[in-house]
SEMARKOL-510679 format. One record per residue (C-alpha): residue number from 1; residue in one letter; x, y, z. Coordinates in nm, 3 decimals, m for minus. Example, Ala and Ser with C-alpha at 12.3 -4.5 7.8 and 13.67 -1.06 7.14 Angstrom:
2
num=1 residu=A u=1.230 v=m0.450 w=0.780
num=2 residu=S u=1.367 v=m0.106 w=0.714
# end
This chain:
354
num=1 residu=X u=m2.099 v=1.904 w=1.905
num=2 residu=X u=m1.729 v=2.063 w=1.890
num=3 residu=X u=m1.576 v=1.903 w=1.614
num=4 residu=X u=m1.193 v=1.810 w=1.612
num=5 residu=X u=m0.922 v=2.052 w=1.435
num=6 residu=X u=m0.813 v=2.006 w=1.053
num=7 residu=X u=m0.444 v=1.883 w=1.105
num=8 residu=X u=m0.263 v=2.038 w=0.828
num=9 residu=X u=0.144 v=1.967 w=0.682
num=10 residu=X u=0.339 v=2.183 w=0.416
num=11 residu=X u=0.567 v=1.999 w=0.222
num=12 residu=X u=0.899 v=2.217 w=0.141
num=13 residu=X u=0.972 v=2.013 w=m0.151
num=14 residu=X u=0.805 v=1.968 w=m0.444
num=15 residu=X u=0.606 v=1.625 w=m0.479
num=16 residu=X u=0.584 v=1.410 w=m0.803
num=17 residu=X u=0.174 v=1.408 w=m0.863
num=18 residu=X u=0.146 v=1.017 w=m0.893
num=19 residu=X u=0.256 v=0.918 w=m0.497
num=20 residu=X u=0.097 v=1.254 w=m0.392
num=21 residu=X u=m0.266 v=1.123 w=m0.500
num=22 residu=X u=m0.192 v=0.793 w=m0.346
num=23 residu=X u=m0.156 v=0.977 w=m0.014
num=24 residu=X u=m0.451 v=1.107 w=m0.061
num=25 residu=X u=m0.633 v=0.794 w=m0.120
num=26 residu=X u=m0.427 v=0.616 w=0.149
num=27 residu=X u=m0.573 v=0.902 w=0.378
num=28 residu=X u=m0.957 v=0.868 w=0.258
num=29 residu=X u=m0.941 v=0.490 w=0.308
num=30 residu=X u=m0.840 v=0.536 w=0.652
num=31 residu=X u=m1.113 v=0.802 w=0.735
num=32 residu=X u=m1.344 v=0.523 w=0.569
num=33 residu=X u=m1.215 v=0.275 w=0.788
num=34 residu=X u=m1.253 v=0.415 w=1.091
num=35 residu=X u=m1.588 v=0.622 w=1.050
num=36 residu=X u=m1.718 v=0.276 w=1.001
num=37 residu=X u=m1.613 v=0.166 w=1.316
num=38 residu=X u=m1.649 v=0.462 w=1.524
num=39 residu=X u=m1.810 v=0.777 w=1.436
num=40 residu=X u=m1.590 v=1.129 w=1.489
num=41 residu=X u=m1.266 v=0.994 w=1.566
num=42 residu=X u=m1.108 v=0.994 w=1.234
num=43 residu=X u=m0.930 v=1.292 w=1.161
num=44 residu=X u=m0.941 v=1.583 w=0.906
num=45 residu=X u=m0.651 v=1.684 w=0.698
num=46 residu=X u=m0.521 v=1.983 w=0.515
num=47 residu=X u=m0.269 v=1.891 w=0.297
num=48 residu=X u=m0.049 v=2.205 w=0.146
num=49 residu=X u=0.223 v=2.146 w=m0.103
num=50 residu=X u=0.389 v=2.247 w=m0.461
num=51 residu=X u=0.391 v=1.987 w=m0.732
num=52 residu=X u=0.667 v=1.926 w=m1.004
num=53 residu=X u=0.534 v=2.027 w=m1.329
num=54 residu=X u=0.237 v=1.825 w=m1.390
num=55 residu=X u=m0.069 v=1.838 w=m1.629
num=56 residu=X u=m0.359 v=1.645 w=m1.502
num=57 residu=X u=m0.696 v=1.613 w=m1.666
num=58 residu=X u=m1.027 v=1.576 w=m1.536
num=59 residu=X u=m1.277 v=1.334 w=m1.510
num=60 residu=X u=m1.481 v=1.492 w=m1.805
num=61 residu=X u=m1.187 v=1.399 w=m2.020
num=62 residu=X u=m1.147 v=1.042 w=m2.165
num=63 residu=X u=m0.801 v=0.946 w=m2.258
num=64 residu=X u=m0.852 v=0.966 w=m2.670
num=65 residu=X u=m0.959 v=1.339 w=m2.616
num=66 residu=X u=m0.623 v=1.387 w=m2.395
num=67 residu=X u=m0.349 v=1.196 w=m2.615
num=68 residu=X u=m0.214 v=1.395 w=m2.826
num=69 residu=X u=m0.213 v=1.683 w=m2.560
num=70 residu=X u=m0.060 v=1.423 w=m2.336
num=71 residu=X u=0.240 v=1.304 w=m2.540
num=72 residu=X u=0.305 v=1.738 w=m2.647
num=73 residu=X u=0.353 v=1.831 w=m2.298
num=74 residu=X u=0.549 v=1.531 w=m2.171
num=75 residu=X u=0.781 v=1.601 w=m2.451
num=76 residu=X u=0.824 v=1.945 w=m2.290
num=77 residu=X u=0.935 v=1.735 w=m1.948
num=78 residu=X u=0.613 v=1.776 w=m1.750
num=79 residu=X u=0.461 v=1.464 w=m1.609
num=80 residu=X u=0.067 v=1.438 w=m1.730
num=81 residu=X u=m0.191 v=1.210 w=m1.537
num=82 residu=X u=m0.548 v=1.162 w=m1.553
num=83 residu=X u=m0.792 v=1.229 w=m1.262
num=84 residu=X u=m1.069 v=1.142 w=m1.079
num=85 residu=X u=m1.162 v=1.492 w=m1.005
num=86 residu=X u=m1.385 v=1.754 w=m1.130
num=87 residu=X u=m1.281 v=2.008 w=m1.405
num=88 residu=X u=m1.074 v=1.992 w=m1.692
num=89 residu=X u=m0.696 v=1.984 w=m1.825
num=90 residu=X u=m0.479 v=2.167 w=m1.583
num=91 residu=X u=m0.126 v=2.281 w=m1.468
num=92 residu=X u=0.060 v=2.220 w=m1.109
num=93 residu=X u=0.390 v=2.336 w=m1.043
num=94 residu=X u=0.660 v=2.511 w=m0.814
num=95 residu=X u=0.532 v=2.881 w=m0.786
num=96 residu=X u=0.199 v=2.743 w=m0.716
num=97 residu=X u=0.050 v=2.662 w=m0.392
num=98 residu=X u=m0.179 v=2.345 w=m0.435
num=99 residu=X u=m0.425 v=2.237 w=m0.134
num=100 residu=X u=m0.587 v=1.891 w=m0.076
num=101 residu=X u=m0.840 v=1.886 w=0.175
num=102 residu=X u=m0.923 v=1.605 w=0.326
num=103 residu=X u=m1.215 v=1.631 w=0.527
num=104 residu=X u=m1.569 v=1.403 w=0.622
num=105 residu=X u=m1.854 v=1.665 w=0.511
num=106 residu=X u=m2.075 v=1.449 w=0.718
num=107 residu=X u=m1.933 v=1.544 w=1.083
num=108 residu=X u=m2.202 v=1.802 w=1.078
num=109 residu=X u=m2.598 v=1.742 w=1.093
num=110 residu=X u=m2.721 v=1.813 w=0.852
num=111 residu=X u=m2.372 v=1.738 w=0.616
num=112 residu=X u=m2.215 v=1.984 w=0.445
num=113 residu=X u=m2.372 v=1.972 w=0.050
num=114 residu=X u=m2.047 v=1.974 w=m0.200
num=115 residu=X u=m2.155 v=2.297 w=m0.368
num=116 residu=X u=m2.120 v=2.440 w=m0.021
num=117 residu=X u=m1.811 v=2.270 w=0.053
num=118 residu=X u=m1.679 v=2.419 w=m0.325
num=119 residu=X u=m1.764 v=2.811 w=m0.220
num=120 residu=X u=m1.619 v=2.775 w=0.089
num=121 residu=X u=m1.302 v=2.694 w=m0.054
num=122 residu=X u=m1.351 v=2.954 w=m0.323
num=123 residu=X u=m1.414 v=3.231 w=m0.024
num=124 residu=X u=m1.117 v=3.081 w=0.183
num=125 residu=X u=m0.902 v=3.200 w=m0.136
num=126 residu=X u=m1.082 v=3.499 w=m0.254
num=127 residu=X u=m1.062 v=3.582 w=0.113
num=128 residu=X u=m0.647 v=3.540 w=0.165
num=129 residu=X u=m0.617 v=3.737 w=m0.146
num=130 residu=X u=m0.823 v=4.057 w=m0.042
num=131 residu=X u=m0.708 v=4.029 w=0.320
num=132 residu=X u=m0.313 v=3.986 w=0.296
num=133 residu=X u=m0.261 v=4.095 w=m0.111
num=134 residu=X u=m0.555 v=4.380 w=m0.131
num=135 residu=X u=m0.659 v=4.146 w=m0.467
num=136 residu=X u=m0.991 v=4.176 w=m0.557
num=137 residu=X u=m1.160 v=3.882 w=m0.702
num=138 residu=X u=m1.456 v=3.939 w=m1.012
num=139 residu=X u=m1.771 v=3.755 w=m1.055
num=140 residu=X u=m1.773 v=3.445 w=m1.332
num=141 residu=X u=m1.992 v=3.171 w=m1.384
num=142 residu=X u=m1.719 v=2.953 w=m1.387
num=143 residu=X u=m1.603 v=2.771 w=m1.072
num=144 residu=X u=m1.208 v=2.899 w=m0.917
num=145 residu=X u=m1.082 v=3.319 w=m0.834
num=146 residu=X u=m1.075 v=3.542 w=m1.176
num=147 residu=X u=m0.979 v=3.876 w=m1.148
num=148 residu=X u=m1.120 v=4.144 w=m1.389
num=149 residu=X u=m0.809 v=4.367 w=m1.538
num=150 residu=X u=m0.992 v=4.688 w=m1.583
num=151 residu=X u=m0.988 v=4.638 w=m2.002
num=152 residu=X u=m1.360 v=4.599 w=m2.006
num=153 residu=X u=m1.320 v=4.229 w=m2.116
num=154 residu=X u=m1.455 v=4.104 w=m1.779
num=155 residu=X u=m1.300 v=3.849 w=m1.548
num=156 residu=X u=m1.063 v=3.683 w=m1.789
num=157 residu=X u=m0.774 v=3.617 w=m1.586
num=158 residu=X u=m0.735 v=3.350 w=m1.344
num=159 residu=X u=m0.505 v=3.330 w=m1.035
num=160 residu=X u=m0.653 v=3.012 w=m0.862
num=161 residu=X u=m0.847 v=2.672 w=m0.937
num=162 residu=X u=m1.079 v=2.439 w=m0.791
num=163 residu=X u=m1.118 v=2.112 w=m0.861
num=164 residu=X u=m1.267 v=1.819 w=m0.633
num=165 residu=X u=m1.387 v=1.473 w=m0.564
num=166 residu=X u=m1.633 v=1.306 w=m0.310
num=167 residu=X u=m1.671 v=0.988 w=m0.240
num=168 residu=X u=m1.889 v=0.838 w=0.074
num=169 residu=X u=m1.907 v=1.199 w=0.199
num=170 residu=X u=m1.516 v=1.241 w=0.192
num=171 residu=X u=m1.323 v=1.489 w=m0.001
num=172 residu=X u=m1.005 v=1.451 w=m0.187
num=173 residu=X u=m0.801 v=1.717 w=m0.417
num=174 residu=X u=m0.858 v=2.049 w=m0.398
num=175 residu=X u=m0.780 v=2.418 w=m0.502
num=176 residu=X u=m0.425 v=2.582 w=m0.683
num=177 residu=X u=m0.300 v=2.935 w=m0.612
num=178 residu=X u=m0.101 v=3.076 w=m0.823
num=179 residu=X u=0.178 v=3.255 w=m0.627
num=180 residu=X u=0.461 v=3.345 w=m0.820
num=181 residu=X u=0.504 v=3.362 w=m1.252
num=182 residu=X u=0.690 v=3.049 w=m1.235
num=183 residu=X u=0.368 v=2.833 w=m1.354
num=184 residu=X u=0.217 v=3.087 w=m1.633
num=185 residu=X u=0.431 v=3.005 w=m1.918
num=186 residu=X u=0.350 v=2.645 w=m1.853
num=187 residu=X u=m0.029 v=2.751 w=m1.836
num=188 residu=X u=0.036 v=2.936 w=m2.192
num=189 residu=X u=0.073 v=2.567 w=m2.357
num=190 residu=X u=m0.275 v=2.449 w=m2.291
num=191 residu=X u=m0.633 v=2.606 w=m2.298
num=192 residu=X u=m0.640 v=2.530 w=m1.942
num=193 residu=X u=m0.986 v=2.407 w=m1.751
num=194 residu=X u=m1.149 v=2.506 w=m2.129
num=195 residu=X u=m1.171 v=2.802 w=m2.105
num=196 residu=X u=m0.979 v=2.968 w=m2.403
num=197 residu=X u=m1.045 v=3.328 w=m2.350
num=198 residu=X u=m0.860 v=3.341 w=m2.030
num=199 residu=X u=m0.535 v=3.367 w=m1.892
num=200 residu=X u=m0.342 v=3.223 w=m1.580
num=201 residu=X u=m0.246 v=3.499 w=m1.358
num=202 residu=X u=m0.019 v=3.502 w=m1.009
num=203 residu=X u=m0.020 v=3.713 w=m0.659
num=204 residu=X u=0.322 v=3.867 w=m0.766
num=205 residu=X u=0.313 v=4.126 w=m0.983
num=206 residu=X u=m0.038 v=4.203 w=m0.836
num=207 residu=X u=m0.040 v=4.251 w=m0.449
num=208 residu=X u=m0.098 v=4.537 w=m0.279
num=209 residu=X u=0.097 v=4.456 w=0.020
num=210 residu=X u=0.419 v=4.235 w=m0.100
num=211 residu=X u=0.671 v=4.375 w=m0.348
num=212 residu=X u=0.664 v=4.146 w=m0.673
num=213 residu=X u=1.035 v=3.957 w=m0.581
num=214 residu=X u=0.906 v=3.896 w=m0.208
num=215 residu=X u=0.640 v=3.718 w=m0.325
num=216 residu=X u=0.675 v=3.353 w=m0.223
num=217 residu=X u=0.489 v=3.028 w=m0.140
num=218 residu=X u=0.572 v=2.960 w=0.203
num=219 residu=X u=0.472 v=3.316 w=0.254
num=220 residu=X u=0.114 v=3.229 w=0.229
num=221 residu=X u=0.083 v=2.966 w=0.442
num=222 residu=X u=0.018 v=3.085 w=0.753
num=223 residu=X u=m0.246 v=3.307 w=0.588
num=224 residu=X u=m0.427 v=3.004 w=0.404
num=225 residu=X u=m0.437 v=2.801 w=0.692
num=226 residu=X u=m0.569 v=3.098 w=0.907
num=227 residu=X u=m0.847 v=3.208 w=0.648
num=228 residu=X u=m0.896 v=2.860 w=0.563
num=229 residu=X u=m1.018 v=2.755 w=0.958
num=230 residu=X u=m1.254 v=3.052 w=0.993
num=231 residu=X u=m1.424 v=3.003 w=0.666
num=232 residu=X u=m1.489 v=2.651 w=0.738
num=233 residu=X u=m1.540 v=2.732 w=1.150
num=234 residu=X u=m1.246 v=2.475 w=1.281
num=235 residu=X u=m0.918 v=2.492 w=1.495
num=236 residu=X u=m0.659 v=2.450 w=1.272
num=237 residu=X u=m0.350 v=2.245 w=1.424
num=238 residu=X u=m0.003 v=2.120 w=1.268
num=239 residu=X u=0.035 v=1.779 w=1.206
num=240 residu=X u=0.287 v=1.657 w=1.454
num=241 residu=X u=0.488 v=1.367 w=1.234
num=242 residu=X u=0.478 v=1.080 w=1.535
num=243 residu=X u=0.359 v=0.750 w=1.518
num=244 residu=X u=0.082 v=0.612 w=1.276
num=245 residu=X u=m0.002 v=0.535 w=0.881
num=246 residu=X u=m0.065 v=0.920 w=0.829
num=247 residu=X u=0.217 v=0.995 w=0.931
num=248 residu=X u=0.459 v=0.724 w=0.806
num=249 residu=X u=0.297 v=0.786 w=0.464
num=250 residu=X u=0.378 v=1.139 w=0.471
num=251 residu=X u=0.763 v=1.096 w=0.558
num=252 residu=X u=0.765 v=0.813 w=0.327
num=253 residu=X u=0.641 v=1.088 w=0.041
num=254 residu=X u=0.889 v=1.341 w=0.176
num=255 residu=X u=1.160 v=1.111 w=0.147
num=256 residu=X u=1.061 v=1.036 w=m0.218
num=257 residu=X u=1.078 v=1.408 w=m0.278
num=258 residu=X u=1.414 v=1.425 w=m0.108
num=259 residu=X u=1.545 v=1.163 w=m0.385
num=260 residu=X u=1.403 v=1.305 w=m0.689
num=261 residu=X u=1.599 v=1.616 w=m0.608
num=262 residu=X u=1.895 v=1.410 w=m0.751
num=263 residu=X u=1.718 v=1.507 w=m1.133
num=264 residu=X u=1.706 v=1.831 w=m1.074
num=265 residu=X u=2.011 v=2.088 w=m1.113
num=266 residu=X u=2.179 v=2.246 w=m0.804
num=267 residu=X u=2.207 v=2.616 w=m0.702
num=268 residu=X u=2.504 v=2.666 w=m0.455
num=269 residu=X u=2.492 v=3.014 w=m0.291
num=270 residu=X u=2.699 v=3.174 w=m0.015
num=271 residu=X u=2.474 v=3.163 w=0.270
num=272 residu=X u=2.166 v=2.943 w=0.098
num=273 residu=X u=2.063 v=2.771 w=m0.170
num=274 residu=X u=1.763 v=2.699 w=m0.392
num=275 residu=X u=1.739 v=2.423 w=m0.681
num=276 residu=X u=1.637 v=2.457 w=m1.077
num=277 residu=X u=1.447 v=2.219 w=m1.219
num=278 residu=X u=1.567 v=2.042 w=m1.474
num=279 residu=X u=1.499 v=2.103 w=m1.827
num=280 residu=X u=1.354 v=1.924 w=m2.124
num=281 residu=X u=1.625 v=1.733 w=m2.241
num=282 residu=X u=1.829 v=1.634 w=m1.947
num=283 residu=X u=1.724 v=1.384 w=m1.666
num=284 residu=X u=2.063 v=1.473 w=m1.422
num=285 residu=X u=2.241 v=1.743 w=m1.399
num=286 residu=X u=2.479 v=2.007 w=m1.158
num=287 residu=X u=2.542 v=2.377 w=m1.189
num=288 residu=X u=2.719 v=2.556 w=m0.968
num=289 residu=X u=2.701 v=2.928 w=m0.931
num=290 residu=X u=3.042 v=3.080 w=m0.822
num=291 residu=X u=3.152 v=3.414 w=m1.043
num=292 residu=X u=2.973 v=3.268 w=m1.345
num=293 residu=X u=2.701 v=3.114 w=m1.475
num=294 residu=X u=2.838 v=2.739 w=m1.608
num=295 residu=X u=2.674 v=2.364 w=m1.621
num=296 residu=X u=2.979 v=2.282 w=m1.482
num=297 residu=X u=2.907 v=1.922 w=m1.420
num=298 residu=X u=2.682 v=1.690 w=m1.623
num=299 residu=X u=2.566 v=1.324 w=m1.480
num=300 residu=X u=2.333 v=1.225 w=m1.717
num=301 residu=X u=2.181 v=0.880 w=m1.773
num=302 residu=X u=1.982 v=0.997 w=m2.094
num=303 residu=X u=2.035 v=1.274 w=m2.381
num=304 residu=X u=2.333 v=1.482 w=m2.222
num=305 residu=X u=2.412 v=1.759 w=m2.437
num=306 residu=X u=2.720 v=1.807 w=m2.527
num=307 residu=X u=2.970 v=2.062 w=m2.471
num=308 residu=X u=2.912 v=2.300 w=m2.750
num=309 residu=X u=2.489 v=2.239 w=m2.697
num=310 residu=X u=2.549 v=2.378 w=m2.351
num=311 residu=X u=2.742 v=2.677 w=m2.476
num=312 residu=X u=2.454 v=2.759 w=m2.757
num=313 residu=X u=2.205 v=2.704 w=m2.436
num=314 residu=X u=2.370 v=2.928 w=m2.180
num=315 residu=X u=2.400 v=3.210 w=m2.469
num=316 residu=X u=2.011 v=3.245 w=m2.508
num=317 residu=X u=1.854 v=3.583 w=m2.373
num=318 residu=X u=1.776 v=3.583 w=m2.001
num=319 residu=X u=1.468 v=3.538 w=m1.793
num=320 residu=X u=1.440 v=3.360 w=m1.507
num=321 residu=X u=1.179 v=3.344 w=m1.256
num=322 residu=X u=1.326 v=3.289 w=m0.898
num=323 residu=X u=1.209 v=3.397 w=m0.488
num=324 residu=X u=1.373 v=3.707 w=m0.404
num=325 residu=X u=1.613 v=3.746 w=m0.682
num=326 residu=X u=1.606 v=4.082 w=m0.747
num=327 residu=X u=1.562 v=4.237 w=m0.448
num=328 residu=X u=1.929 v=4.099 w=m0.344
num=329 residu=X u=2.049 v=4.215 w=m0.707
num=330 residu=X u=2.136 v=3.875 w=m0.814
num=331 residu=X u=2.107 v=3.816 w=m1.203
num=332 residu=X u=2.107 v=3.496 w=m1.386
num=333 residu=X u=2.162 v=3.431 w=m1.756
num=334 residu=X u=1.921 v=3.248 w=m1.944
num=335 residu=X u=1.796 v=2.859 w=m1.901
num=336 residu=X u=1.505 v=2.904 w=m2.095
num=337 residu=X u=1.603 v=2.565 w=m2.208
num=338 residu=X u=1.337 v=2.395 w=m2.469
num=339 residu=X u=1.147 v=2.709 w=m2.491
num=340 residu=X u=1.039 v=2.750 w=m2.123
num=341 residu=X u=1.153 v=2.860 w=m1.785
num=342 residu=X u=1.274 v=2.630 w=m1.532
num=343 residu=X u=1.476 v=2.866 w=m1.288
num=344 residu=X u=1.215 v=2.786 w=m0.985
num=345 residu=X u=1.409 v=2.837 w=m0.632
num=346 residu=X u=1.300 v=2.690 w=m0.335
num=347 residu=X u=1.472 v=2.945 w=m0.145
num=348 residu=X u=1.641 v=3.246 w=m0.273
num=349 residu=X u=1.997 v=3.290 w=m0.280
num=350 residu=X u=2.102 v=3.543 w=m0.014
num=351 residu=X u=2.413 v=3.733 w=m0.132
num=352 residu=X u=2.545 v=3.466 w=m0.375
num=353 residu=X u=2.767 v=3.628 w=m0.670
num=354 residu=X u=2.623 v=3.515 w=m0.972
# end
């Protein structure tokens, strides 16, 4: 039996977690529906986006083990929810490719068992990374990609997770790839899936292939949807946005994205531009890059800082994490506002003067 393609959609901007799981579960109802009614002609979906800074915990977590953790990293302006999945407290941001496969493990005969369905998409990533970074992944007992740093401690750093849920054969979430440093230092607040002797760990920095400030998310793509159809033996096709509740839901979700984009600040460059998120602190705000750095404009419905806060904020030492900064010599000074970075572009600035 030839089985349909896995229709997959990117999502340029990054999605709020919350809405982004309801798509999901908007999605598996419909595959419900309609395998009920007729088998094979529900469709498969590969879902490929970049969150907003979000924590989520696991199933295996109740909410009095999570609390305290929970109101900590919401006071550092990350959104935290709880999960159905499997696995333990985790981190999703820009800089980080996230997957949700949607998919009926039951089109075959006999189905596909989940703990093949879980090393498949552990050799779809350690896969991408050998074949277009020349990353190696190491052995662990522990479910996701670790890569062993040659210091004799073993595989103790991590550049991708896996987490997933089943229900009535059908999959939801999914796997994280660390892409660029922009999630790390966010990583460096928790013990993250339990496992305290090990650190996050990104393609940049590490590839073979890519110079570090090339490194980007929409760069892998093409190569995880590639890798990710011959490991699991399908066509892979686009999702063409027409007609129908898949669809409708998805621009629905882009169009939320699209709107929170008013609470984050602004990056105008010459020939492009690429957005920061916005700090701990303050829920609207506008900078403009021209000949200098300055939060030139501040439209703030909670906790503005005032004039003489910004100028202590903007003289903090610099390091920003951005797509292709310094390759096109552009240098920003610091926003390590509340202790972290939140320079994360969406598209690097081409020849701005900054």
């Amino acid at each position: 039996m030839t089985l349909p393609p896995i229709l997959y959609h990117y999502f340029t901007l990054p999605l709020p977690y919350a809405p982004t799981l309801a798509l999901q579960n908007l999605i598996h109802g419909i595959q419900l529906a309609q395998r009920r009614t007729a088998s094979n002609v529900h469709q498969d979906y590969l879902l490929l986006l970049q969150h907003r800074p979000v924590y989520t915990a696991g199933r295996r977590q109740n909410e009095d083990s999570v609390r305290d953790e929970r109101d900590r990293l919401t006071r550092m302006g990350a959104d935290f929810e709880a999960t159905e999945r499997g696995g333990q407290l985790t981190y999703h941001g820009p800089g980080q490719l996230v997957g949700y496969p949607l998919l009926d493990l039951g089109r075959t005969s006999p189905a596909m068992p989940v703990r093949d369905y879980v090393c498949r998409l552990q050799r779809t990533l350690q896969a991408h990374l050998q074949g277009a970074h020349g990353i190696a992944s190491a052995p662990s007992d522990n479910t996701g990609v670790f890569l062993d740093d040659g210091d004799g401690r073993g595989a103790k750093s991590k550049i991708a997770s896996i987490g997933v849920q089943v229900r009535h054969r059908l999959t939801t979430h999914g796997f994280a790839l660390n892409v660029t440093p922009s999630p790390l230092p966010w990583f460096d607040q928790v013990v993250a899936c339990g496992l305290a002797d090990v650190k996050a760990t990104a393609i940049a920095g590490r590839s073979q292939s890519t110079p570090e400030d090339a490194v980007s998310v929409e760069g892998e793509i093409a190569g995880i949807v590639d890798t990710f159809g011959r490991i699991f033996s399908r066509d892979m096709e686009r999702l063409e946005l027409k007609q129908g509740e898949v669809a409708d839901a998805i621009l629905e979700l882009e169009d939320i994205a699209r709107k929170r984009e008013t609470s984050v600040i602004t990056i105008a460059g010459t020939s492009s531009h690429g957005h920061i998120l916005c700090p701990p602190g303050f829920r609207e705000a506008r900078l403009e890059v021209k000949k200098e750095f300055n939060l030139d404009q501040c439209t703030v419905n909670k906790r503005c800082p005032s004039q003489e806060a910004r100028n202590q904020q903007q003289k903090r030492p610099a390091r920003v994490f951005g797509v292709g900064l310094a390759s096109r010599g552009a240098a920003l000074r610091d926003l390590r506002l509340g202790g972290l970075p939140h320079a994360i572009f969406s598209s690097s600035i081409n020849s701005a003067s900054i």
